[in-house]
C-alpha positions as a Markdown table, in Angstrom:
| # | Residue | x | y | z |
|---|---|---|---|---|
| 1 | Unk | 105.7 | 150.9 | 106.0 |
| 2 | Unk | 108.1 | 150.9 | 103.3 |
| 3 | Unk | 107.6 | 154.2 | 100.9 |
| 4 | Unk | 106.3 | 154.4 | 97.1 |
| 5 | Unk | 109.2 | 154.4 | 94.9 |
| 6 | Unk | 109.9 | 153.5 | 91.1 |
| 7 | Unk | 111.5 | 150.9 | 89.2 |
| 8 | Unk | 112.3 | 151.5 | 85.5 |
| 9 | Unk | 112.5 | 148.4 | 83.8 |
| 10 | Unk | 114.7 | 148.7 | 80.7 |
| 11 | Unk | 115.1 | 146.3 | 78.1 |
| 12 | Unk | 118.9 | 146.4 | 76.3 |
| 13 | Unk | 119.9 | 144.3 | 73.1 |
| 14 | Unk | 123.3 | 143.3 | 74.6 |
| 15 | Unk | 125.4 | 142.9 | 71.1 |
| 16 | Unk | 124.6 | 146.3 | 70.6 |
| 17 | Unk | 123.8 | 147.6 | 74.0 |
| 18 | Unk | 120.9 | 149.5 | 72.5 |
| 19 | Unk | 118.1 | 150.3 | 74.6 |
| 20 | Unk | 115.2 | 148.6 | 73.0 |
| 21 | Unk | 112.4 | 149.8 | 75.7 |
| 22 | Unk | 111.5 | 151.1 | 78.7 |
| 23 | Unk | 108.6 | 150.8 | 81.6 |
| 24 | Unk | 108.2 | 152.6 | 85.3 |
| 25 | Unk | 106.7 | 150.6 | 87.7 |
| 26 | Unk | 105.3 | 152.3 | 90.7 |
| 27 | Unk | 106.2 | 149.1 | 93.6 |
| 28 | Unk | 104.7 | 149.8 | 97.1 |
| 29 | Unk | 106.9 | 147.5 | 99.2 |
| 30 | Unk | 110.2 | 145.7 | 100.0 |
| 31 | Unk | 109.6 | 142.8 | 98.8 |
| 32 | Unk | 109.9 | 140.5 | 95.3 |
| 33 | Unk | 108.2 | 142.6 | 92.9 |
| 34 | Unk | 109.4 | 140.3 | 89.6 |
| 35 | Unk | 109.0 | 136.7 | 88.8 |
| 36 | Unk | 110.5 | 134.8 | 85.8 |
| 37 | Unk | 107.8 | 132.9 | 84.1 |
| 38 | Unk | 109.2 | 131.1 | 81.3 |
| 39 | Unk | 108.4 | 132.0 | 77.8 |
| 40 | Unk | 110.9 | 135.1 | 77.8 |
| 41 | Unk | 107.8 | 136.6 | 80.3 |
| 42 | Unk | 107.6 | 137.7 | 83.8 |
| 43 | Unk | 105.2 | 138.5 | 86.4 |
| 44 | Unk | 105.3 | 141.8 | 88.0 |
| 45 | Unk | 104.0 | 142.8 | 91.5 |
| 46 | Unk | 102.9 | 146.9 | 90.5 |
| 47 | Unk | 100.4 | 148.7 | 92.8 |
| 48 | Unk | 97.8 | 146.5 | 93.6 |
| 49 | Unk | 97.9 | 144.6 | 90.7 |
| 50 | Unk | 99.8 | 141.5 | 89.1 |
| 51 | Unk | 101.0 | 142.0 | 85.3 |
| 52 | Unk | 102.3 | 139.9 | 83.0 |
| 53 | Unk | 104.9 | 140.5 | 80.4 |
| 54 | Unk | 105.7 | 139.1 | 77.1 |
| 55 | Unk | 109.2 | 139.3 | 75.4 |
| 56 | Unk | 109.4 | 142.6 | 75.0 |
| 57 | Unk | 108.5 | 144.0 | 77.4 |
| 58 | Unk | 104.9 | 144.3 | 76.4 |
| 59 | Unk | 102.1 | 144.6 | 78.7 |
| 60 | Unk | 100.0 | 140.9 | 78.5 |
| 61 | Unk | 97.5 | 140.7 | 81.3 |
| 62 | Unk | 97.0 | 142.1 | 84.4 |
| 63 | Unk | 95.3 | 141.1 | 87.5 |
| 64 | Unk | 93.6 | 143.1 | 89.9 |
| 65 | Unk | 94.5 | 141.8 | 93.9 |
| 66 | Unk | 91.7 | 142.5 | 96.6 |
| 67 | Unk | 94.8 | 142.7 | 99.1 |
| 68 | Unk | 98.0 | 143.0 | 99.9 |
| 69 | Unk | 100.3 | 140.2 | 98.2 |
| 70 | Unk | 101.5 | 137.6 | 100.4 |
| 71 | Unk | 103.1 | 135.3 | 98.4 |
| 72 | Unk | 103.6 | 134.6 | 94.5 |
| 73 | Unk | 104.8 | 131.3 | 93.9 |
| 74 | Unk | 105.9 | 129.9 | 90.2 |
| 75 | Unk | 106.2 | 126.3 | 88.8 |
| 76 | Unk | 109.1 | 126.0 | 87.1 |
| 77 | Unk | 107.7 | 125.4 | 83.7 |
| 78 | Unk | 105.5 | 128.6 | 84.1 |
| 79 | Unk | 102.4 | 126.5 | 83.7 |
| 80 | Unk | 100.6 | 128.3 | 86.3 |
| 81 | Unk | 101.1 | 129.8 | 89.5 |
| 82 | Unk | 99.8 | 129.9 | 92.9 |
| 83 | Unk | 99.5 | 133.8 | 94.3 |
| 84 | Unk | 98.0 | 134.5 | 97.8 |
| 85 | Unk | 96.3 | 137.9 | 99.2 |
| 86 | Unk | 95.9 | 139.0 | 102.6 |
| 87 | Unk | 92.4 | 139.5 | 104.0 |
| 88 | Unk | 92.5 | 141.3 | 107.4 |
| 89 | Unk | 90.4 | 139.7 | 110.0 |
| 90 | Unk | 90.5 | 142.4 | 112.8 |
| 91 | Unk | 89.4 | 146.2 | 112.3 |
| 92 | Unk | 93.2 | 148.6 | 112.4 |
| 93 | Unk | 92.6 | 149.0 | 116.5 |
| 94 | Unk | 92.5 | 145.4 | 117.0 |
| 95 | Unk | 94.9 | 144.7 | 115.1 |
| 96 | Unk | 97.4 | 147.0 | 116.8 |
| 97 | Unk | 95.8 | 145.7 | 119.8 |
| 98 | Unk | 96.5 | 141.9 | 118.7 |
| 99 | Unk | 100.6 | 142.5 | 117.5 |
| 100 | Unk | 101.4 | 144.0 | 121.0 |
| 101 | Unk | 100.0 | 141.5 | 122.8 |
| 102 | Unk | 101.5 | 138.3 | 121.0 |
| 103 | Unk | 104.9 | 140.1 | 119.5 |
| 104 | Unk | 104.3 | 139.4 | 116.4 |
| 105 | Unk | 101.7 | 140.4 | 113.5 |
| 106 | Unk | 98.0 | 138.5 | 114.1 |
| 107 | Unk | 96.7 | 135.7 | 112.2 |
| 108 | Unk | 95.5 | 136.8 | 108.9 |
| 109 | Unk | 93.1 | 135.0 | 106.4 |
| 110 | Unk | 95.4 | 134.5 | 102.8 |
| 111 | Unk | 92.7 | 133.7 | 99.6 |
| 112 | Unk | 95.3 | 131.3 | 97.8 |
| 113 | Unk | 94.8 | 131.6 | 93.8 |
| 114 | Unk | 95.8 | 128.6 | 91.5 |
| 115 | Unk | 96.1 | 130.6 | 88.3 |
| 116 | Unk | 96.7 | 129.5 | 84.6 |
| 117 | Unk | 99.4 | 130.8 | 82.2 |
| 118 | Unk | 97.1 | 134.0 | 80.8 |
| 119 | Unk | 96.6 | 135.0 | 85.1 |
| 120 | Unk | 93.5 | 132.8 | 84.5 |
| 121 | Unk | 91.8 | 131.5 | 87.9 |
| 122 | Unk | 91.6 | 127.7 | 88.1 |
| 123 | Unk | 90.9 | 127.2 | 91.8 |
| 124 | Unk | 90.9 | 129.2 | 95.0 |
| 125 | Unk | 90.7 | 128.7 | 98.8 |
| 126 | Unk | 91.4 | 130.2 | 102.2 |
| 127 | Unk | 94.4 | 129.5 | 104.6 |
| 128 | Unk | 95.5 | 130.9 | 108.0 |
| 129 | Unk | 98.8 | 133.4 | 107.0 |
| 130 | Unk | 100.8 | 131.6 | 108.9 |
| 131 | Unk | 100.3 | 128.6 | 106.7 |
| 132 | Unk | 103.6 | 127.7 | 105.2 |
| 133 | Unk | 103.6 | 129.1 | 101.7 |
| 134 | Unk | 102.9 | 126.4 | 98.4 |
| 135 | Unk | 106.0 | 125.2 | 97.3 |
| 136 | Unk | 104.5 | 124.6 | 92.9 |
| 137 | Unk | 106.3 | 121.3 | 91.2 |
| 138 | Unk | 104.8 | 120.8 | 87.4 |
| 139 | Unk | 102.7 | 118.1 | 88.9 |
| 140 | Unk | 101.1 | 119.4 | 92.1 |
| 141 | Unk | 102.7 | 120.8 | 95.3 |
| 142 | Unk | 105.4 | 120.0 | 98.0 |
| 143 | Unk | 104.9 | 119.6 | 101.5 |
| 144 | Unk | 107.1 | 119.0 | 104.3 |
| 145 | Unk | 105.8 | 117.3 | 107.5 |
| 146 | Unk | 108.0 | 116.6 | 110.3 |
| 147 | Unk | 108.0 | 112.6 | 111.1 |
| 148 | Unk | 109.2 | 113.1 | 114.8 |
| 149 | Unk | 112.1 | 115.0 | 116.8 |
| 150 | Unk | 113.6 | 116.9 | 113.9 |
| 151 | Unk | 112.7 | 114.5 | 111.4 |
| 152 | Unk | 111.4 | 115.7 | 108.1 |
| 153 | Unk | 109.3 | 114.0 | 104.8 |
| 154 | Unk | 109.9 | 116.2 | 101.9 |
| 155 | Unk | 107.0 | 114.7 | 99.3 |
| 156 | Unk | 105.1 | 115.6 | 96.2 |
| 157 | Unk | 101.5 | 115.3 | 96.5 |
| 158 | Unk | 100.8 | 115.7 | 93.0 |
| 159 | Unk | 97.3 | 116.8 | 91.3 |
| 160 | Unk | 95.8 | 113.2 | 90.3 |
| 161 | Unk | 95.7 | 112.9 | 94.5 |
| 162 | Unk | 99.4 | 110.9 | 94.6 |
| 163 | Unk | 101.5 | 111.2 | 97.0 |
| 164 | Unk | 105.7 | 110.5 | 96.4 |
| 165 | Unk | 108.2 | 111.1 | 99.1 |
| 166 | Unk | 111.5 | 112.8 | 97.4 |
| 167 | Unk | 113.6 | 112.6 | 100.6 |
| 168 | Unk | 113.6 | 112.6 | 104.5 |
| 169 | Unk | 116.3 | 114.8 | 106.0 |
| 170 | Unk | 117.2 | 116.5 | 109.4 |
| 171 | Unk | 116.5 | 119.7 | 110.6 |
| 172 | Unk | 116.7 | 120.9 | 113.7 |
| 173 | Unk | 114.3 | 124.1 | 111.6 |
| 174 | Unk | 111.5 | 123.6 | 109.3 |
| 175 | Unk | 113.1 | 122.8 | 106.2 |
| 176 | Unk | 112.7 | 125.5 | 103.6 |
| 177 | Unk | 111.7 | 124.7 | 99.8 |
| 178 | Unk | 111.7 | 126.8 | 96.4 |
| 179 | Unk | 111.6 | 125.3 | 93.0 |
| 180 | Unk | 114.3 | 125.5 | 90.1 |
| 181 | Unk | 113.5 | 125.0 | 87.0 |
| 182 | Unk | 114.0 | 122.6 | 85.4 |
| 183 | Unk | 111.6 | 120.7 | 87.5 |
| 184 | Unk | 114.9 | 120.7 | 91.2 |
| 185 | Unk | 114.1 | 121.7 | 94.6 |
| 186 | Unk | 116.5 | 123.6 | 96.3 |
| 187 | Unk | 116.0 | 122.5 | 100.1 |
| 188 | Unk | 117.7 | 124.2 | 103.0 |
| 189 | Unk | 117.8 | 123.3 | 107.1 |
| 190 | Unk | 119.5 | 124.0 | 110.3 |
| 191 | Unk | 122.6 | 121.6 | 110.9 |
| 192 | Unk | 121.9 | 119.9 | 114.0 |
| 193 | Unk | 126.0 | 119.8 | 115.3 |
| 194 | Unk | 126.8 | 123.5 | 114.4 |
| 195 | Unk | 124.6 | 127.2 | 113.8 |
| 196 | Unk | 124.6 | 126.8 | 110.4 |
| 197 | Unk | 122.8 | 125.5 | 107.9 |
| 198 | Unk | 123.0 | 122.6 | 105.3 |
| 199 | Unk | 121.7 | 123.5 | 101.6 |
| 200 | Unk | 121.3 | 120.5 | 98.9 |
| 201 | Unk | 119.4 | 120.7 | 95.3 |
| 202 | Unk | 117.4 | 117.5 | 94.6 |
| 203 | Unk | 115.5 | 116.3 | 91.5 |
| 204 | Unk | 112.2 | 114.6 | 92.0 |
| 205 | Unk | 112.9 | 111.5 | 91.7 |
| 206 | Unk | 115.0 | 112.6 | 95.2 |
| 207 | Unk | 118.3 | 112.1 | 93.6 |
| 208 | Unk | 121.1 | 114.1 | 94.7 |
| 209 | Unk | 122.1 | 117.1 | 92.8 |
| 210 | Unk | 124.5 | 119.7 | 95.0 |
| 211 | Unk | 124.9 | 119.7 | 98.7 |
| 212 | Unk | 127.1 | 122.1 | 101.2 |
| 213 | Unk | 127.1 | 123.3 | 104.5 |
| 214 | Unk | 127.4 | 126.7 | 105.6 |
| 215 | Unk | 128.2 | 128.7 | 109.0 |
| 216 | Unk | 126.1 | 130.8 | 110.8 |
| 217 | Unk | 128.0 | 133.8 | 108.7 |
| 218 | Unk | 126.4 | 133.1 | 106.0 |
| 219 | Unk | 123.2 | 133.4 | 104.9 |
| 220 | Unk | 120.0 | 134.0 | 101.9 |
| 221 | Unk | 121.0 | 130.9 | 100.1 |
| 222 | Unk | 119.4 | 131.6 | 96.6 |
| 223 | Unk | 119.3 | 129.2 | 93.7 |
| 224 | Unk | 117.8 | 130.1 | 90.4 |
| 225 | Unk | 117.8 | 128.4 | 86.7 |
| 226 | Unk | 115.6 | 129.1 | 83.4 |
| 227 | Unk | 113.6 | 126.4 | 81.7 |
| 228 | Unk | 114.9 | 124.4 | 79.5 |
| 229 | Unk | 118.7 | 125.6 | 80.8 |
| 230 | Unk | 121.6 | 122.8 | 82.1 |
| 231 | Unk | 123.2 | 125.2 | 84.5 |
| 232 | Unk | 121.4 | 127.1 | 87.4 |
| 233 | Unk | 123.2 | 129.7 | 89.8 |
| 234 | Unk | 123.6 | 129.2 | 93.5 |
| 235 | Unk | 124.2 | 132.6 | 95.6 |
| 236 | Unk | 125.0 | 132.5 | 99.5 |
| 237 | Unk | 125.9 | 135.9 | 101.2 |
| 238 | Unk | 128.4 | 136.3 | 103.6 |
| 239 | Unk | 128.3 | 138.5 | 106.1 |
| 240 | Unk | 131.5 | 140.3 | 108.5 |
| 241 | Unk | 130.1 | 138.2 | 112.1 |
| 242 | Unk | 128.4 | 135.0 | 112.8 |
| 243 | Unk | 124.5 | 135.9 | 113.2 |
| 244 | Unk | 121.7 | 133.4 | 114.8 |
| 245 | Unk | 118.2 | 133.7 | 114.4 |
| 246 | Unk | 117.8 | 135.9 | 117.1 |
| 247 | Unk | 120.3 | 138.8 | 115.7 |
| 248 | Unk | 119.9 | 141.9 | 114.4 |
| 249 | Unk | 120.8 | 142.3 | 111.0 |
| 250 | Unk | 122.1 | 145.5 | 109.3 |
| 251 | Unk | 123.0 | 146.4 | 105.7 |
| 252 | Unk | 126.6 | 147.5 | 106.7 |
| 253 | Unk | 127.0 | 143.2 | 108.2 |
| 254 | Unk | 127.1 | 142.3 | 104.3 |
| 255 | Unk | 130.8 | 141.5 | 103.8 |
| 256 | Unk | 130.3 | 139.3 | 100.2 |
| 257 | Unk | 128.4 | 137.7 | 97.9 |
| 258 | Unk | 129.7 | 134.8 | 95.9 |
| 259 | Unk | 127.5 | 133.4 | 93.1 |
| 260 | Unk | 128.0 | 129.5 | 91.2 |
| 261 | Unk | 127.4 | 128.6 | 88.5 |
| 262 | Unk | 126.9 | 124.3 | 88.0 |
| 263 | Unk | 125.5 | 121.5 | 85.8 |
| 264 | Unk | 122.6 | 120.0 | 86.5 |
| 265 | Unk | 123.1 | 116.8 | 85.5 |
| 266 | Unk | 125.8 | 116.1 | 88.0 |
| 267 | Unk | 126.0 | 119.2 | 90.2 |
| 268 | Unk | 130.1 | 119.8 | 89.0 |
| 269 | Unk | 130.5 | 123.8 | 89.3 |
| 270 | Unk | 131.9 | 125.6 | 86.0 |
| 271 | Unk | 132.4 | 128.9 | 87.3 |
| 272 | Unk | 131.9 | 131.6 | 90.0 |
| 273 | Unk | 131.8 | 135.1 | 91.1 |
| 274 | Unk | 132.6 | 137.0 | 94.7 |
| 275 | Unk | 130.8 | 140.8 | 95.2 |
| 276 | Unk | 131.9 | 142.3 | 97.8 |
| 277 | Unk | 130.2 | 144.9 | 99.7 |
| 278 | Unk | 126.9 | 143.8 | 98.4 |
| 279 | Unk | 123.9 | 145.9 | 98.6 |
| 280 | Unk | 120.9 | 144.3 | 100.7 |
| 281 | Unk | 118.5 | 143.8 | 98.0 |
| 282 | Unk | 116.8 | 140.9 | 96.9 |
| 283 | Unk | 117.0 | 139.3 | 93.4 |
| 284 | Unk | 120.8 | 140.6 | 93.0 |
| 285 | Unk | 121.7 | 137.9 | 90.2 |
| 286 | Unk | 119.9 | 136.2 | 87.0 |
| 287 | Unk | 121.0 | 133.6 | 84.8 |
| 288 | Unk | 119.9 | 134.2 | 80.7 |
| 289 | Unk | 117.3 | 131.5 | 79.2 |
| 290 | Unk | 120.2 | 130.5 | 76.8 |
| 291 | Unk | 122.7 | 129.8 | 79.5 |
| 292 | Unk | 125.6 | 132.2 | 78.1 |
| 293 | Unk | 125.2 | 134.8 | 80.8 |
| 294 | Unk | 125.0 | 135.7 | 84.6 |
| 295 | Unk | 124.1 | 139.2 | 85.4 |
| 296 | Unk | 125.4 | 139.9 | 88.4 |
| 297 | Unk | 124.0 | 143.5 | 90.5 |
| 298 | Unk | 127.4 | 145.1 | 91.6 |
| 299 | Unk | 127.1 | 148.1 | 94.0 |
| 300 | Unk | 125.6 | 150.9 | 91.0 |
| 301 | Unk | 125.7 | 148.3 | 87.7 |
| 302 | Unk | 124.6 | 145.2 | 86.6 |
| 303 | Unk | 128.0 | 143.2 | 85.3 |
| 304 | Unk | 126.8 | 140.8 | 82.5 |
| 305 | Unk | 129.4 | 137.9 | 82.7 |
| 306 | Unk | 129.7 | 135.2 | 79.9 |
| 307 | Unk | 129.4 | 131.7 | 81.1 |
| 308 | Unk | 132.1 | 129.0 | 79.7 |
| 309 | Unk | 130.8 | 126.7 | 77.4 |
| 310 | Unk | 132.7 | 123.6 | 79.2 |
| 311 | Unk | 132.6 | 121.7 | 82.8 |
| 312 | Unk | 136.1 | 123.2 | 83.6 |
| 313 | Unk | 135.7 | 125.5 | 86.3 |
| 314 | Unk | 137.1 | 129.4 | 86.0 |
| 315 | Unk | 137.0 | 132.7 | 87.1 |
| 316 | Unk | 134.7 | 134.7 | 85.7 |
| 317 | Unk | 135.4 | 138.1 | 83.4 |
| 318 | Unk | 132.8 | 140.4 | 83.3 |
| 319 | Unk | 131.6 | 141.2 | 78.9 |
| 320 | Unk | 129.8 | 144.4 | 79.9 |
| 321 | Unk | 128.5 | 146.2 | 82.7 |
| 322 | Unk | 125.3 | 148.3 | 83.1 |
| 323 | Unk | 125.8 | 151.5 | 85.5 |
| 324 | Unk | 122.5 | 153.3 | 87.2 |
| 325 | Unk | 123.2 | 156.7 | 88.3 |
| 326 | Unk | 120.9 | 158.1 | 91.7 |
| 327 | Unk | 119.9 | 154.3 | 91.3 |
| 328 | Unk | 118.2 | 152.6 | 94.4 |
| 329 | Unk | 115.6 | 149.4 | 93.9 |
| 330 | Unk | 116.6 | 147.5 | 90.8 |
| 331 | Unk | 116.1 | 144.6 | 89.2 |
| 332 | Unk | 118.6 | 141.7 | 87.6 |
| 333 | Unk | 117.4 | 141.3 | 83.6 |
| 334 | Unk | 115.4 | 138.4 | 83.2 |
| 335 | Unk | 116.9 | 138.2 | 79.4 |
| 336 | Unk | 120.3 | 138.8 | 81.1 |
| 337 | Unk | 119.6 | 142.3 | 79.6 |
| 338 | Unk | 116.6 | 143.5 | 81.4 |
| 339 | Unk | 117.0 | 146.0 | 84.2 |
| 340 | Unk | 115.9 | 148.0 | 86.6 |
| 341 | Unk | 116.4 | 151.0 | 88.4 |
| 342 | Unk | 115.4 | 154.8 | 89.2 |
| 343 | Unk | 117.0 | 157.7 | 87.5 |
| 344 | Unk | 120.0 | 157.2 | 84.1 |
| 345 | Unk | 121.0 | 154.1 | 82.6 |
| 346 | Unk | 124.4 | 153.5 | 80.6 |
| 347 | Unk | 125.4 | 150.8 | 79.2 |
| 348 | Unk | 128.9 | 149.9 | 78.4 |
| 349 | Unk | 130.2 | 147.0 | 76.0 |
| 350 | Unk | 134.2 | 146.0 | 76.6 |
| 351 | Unk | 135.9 | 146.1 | 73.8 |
| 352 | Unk | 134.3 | 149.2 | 72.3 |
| 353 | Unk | 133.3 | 152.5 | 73.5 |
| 354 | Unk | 129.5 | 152.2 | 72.6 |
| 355 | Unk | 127.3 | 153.5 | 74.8 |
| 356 | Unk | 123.6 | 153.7 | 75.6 |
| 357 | Unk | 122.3 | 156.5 | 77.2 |
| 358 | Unk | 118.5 | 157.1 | 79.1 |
| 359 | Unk | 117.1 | 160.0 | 80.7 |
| 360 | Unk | 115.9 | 160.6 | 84.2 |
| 361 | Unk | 95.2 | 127.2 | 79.8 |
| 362 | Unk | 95.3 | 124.5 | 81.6 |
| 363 | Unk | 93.1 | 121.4 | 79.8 |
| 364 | Unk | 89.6 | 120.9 | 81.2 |
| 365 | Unk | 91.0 | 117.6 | 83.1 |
| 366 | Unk | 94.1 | 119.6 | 84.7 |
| 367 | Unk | 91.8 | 121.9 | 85.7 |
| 368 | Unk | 89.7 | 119.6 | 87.7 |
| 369 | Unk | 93.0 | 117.9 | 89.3 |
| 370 | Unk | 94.1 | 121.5 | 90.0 |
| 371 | Unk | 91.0 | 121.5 | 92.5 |
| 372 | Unk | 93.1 | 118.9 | 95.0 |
| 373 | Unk | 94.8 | 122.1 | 95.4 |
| 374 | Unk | 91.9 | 122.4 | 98.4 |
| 375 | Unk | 92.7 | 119.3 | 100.3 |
């Protein structure tokens, strides 16, 4: 079980690279602890609790969860969110008992919460935990049946009860499914002539945004945007051997990280960035909600890079650089200047020697569509 540690959250004004405020969250696990939200806000995962931040960085709501988090999943104009929390079925004998039997960890109950924009609760149900995660669109929630031998209908089914297929594609996997604001789904597979995978970023209305192909060397195919942005940021790690589903993976395999930057209108890529040696951690990049800037988490700093305002793609050079000292778990700024990390900050702006030093509700009607949510 992965051990208590800290994240200090620190807000920087980046033409002065003052430090404007700071917060420790206590984070019990591995996994995504912070979650965009649109409105200059974001959702943290802190203890056994959800919170919600306003610009800031000042506390909003919080949320008290009966369980451990499974899942938190965001639609991409913030509007609400769907959150789910495990309910063990089996006493801690059984369930031991249960895990070496079938290899893997036993079938769980997950209480799925459709919550509003102030962590309100708009509609909750139960599903098995190895239920295939909701995939939130502004208008209701996409699922991906398979239509035969690894045939797949990618479809909205929105919450007046319609249902709208966006594309059928080929996977020799279940196809995976995130949403990018504003209002894309980013859709991955398994290529059915090679080990590796195809990725391709669709609007709704299942026109083609970006597509690519990768080998089985590279992997975590992240895409991310802000609302209301025309850019969003496509990562893919690669890492020093070809890897299939069945290999061990270990942090020293990482050989690089290269992050994109592209339109959305038409998909045409105005920039990127290579890491090497990346460090296994997850949310390692963030786009600002303006669009000027990609941070970037580089080995023991956060390199704030300054997007060109054309189509004409270029290198990137970074405008300043955050450095953590006795750093571990950190965080990517939300507001392209929100961090964090354990232990000293310092922030460092090119060009000048300034430094910054820390020490160690939905409508009534919504609603009631919401409730399709259940079917």
């Amino acid at each position: 079980m992965p051990k208590l540690h800290i994240i200090r959250a620190t807000l920087i004004d980046l033409p002065t690279m003052k430090v404007l405020r700071t917060v420790d969250w206590r984070v019990h696990d591995a996994q995504q602890y912070l979650w965009p939200i649109g409105g200059d806000r974001v959702l943290v995962h802190v203890g056994s609790e959800l919170r919600l931040y306003s610009p800031g960085l000042r506390l909003e709501r919080r949320l008290a969860l009966e369980g451990p988090l499974a899942f938190a999943s965001i639609a991409p104009s913030g509007s609400y969110l769907a959150v789910g929390i495990v309910h063990e079925r089996h006493s801690e004998a059984i369930h031991r008992e249960l895990a070496a039997a079938e290899n893997r960890e036993p079938e769980e109950d997950v209480e799925v919460k459709v919550l509003g924009p102030t962590l309100q609760t708009i509609v909750s149900i139960v599903r098995s935990s190895r239920s295939v995660p909701p995939v939130l669109t502004d208008n209701g929630e996409i699922r991906i049946p398979t239509t035969g031998q690894n045939r797949w209908r990618i479809s909205e089914y929105t919450w007046t009860g319609q249902r709208r297929v966006v594309k059928q594609v080929a996977s020799t996997c279940r196809p995976e499914a995130t949403s990018v604001p504003p209002n894309l789904l980013f859709v991955t597979g398994c290529d059915r002539l090679s080990d590796g995978k195809w990725y391709q970023l669709l609007k709704l209305d299942g026109k083609l945004v970006l597509k690519g192909q990768s080998t089985s060397a590279q992997l975590g195919h992240i895409a991310t945007a802000t609302e209301g942005s025309d850019v969003f940021a496509l990562a893919i790690s690669e890492v020093a051997k070809p890897l299939n589903a069945s290999s061990a993976f270990y942090s020293s395999d990482l050989k690089q990280l290269r992050v994109g930057v592209y339109r959305v209108d038409n998909g045409k890529k105005i920039t990127a960035a290579t890491v090497t040696n990346p460090l296994p951690t997850v949310q390692t990049f963030a786009l600002s909600p303006d669009s000027r800037h990609l941070a970037i988490l580089e080995n023991d700093q956060i390199v704030l890079y300054p997007l060109p305002q054309t189509s004409r793609a270029e290198g990137l050079r970074s405008e300043a650089t955050v450095t953590f000292y006795q750093g571990s778990q950190h965080q990517p700024p939300n507001r392209a200047a929100q961090s964090c990390a354990r232990g000293q900050l310092r922030g460092r702006s090119v060009g000048d020697s300034r430094t910054a030093d820390l020490p160690r509700n939905p409508h009534a009607e919504t609603q009631r569509l919401l409730r399709r949510f259940c079917s």
